[in-house]
C-alpha positions in Angstrom: 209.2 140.4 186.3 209.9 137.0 186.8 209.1 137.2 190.4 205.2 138.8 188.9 205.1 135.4 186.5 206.0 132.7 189.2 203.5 134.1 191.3 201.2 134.2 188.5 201.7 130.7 188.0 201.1 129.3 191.8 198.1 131.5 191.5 196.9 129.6 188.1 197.6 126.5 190.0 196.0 127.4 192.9 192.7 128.1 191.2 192.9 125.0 189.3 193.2 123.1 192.7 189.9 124.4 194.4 188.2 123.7 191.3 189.5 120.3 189.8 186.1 119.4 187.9 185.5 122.7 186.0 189.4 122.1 185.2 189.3 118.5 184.3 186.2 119.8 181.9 187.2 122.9 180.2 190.4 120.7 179.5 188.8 117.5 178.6 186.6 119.7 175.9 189.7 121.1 174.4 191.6 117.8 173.7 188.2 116.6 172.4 188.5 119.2 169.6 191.9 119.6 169.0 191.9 115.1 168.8 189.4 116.2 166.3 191.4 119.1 164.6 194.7 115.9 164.5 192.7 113.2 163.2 191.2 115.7 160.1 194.5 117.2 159.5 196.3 113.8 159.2 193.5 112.4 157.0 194.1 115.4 154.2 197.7 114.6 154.5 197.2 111.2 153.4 194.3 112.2 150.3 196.5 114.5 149.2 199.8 112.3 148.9 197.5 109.6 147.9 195.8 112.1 145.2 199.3 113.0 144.4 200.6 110.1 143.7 197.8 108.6 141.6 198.5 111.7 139.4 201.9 111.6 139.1 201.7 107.6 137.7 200.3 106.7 134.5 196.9 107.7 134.1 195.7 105.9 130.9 196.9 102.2 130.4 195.8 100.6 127.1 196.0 96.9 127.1 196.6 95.0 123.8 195.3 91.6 122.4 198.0 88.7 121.8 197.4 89.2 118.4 198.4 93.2 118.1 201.7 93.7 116.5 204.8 95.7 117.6 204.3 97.9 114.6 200.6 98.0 115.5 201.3 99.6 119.1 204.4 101.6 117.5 201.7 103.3 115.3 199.3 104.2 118.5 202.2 105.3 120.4 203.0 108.0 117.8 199.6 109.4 117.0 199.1 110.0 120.8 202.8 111.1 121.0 201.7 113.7 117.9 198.7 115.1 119.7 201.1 117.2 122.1 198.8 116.1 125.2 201.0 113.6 126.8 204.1 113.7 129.2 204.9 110.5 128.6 203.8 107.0 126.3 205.8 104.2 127.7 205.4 100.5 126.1 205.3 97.5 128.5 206.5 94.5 126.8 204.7 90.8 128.2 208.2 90.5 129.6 208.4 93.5 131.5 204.6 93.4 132.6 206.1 89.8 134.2 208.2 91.8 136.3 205.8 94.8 137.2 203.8 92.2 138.3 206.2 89.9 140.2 207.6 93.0 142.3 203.8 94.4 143.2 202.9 90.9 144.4 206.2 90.0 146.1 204.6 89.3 149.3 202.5 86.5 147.7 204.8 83.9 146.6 202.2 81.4 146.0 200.8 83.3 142.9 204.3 84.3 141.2 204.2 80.4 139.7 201.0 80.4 138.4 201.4 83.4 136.4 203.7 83.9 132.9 204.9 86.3 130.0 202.8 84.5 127.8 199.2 85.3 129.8 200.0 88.9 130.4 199.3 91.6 127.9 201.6 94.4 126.2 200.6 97.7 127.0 200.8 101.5 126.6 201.4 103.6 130.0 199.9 107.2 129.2 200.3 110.1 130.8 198.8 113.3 130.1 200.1 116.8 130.6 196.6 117.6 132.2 193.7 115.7 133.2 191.0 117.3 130.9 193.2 115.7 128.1 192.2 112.1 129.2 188.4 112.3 127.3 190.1 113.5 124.3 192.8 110.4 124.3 190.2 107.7 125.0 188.2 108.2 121.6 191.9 108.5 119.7 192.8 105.3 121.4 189.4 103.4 121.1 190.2 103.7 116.9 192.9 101.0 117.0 192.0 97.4 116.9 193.1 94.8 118.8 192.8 96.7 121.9 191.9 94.6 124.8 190.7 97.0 127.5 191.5 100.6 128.8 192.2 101.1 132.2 191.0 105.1 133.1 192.5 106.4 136.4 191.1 109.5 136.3 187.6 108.2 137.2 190.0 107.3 140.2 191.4 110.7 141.1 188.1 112.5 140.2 186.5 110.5 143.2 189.4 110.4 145.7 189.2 114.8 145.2 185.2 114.4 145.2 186.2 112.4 148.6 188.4 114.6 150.3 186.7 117.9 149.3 183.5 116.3 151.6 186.1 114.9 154.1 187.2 118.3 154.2 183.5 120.2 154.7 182.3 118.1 156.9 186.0 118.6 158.7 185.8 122.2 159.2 182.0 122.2 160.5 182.7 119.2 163.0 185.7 121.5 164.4 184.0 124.6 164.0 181.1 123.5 166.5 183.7 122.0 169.1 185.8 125.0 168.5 182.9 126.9 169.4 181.7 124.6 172.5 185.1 124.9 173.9 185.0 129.0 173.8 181.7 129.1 175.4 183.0 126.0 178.6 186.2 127.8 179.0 184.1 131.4 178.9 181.8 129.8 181.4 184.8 127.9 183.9 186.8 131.6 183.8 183.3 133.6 184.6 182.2 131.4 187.5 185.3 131.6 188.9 185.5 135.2 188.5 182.7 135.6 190.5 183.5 133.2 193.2 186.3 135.4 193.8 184.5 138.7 193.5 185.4 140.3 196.7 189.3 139.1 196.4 189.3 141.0 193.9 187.6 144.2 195.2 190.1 144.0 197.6 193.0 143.7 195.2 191.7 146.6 193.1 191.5 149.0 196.4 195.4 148.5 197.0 196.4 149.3 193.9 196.7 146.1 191.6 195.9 146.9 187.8 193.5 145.6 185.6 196.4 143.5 184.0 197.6 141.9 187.6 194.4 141.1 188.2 193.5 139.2 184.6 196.7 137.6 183.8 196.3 134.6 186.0 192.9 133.6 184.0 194.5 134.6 180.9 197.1 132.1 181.6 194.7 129.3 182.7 193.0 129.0 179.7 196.4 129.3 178.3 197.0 126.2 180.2 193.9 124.4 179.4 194.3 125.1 175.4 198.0 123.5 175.7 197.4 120.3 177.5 194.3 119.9 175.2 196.4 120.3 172.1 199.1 118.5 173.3 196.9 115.3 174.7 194.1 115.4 171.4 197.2 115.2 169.3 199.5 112.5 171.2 196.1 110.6 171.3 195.5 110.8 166.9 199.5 110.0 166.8 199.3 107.1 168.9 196.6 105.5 166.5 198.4 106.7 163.8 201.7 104.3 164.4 199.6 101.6 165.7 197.5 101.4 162.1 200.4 102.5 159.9 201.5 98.8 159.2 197.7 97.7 158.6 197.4 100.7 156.1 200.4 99.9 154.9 199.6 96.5 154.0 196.3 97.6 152.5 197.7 100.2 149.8 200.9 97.6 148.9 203.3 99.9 147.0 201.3 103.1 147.8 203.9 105.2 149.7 202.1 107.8 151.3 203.1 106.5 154.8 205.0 107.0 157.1 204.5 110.6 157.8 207.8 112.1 159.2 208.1 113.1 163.0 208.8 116.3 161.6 206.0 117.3 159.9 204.0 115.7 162.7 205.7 118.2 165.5 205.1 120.7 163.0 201.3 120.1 163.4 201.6 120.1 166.8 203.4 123.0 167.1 200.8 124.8 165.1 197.7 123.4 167.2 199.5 124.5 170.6 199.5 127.8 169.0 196.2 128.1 168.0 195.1 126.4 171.6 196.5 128.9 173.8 195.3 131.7 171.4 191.9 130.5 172.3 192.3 129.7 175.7 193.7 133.1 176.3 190.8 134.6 173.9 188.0 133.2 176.0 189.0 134.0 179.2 189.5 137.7 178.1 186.2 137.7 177.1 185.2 136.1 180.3 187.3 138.8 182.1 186.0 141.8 179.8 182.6 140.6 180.8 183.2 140.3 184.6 185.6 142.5 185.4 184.2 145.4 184.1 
């Protein structure tokens, strides 16, 4: 058995060799799409942590005038408290805001001494138990006086999901088309090289060599071509991931939806390898199914 696959393999090899160009492109079109396949799949990773997160942190913030009393915002606090549609009604004192805002813009010393407790607003963080509650809370909320503005992240999240449901359609149909363009090249590379080597094969069928013997070695080419394409597309989208991290970093501040772990990105690969040779292996059946018959 092991003396069938080695031969097997110097055969793949050797095919490879006499044709390096059909190679070069039936591999080149596989880590096209599976580059594709990387750079989609790491992009719903992020808008769903991102979507995720803006969820999980308060969703309604109600900012108070100087002149609304403790008692004032005590009142509010209960009636939303009473409605049984929050998870949580947190006040923010002028002192505390002070802080929120001293840690979020740590990196910017030049600002910290230009702002004080007195110039910042006391506040109510909301946040609902779902996010269909949020139109009902506004109105309840927009009752009280003194209220100096409403900040309402749902607008936000509603977006970001509008967003990455069309990041995701237009995802699938990119990949779906390059899926489909790399069946029909590696369908195409397999079939002409079937019948470049027609009568080896004639002759390899009249000493007795099975159907099997005879269609492993393409089975295991485009085998070969899916798992260097997967491997290459997705080392490629990796690469740019780590060198943009910082820079996204930097952009979403206090956002933590990077880094994503080495495992979870093997894990991806692991899965596009997978799918790669399945396809590899799937056209050139085809290709031998159509040929060979």
């Amino acid at each position: 058995m092991l003396l069938f696959k080695k031969m097997h393999l110097k055969t793949v090899l050797k095919y490879m060799r006499r044709s390096p160009y059909q190679s070069i492109s039936a591999a080149l079109i596989m880590t096209l799409t599976f580059f594709t396949i990387s750079v989609f799949a790491f992009l719903t990773i992020l808008s769903v942590r991102l979507i995720d997160y803006l969820e999980s942190s308060p969703q309604l913030t109600v900012f108070f005038q100087d002149t609304a009393t403790i008692d004032q915002i005590n009142s509010l606090k209960g009636r939303l408290e009473a409605t049984g549609k929050t998870i949580s009604v947190r006040y923010v004192s002028k002192k505390e805001a002070l802080q929120i805002y001293k840690q979020q813009n740590k990196n910017d010393p030049d600002t910290l001494d230009l702002v004080t407790a007195d110039i910042l607003p006391p506040s109510l963080d909301i946040q609902s138990s779902k996010a269909e509650h949020l139109s009902t809370l506004v109105p309840l909320i927009k009752q009280e006086k003194n209220i100096d503005r409403i900040s309402y992240q749902k607008d936000i999240v509603d977006k970001l999901v509008a967003w990455t449901n069309g990041l995701r359609i237009v995802g699938v149909s990119i990949i779906s088309i390059l899926v489909m363009v790399s069946l029909f090249v590696i369908l195409t590379i397999i079939g002409i090289k079937i019948t470049v080597r027609r009568e080896e094969i004639e002759i390899m069928k009249l000493i007795g060599a099975s159907n099997w013997f005879i269609r492993t070695p393409f089975l295991l080419e485009g085998m070969m071509y899916g798992f260097f394409g997967a491997l290459i597309g997705w080392g490629f989208s990796y690469g740019i991931l780590l060198i943009i991290t910082p820079q996204i970093e930097g952009f979403l501040v206090n956002i933590p939806i990077l880094p994503i772990s080495p495992l979870l990105s093997l894990s991806l690969l692991g899965t596009e390898i997978v799918i790669a040779c399945f396809l590899g292996a799937f056209a050139s059946f085809v290709a031998v199914l159509r040929y060979l018959k």
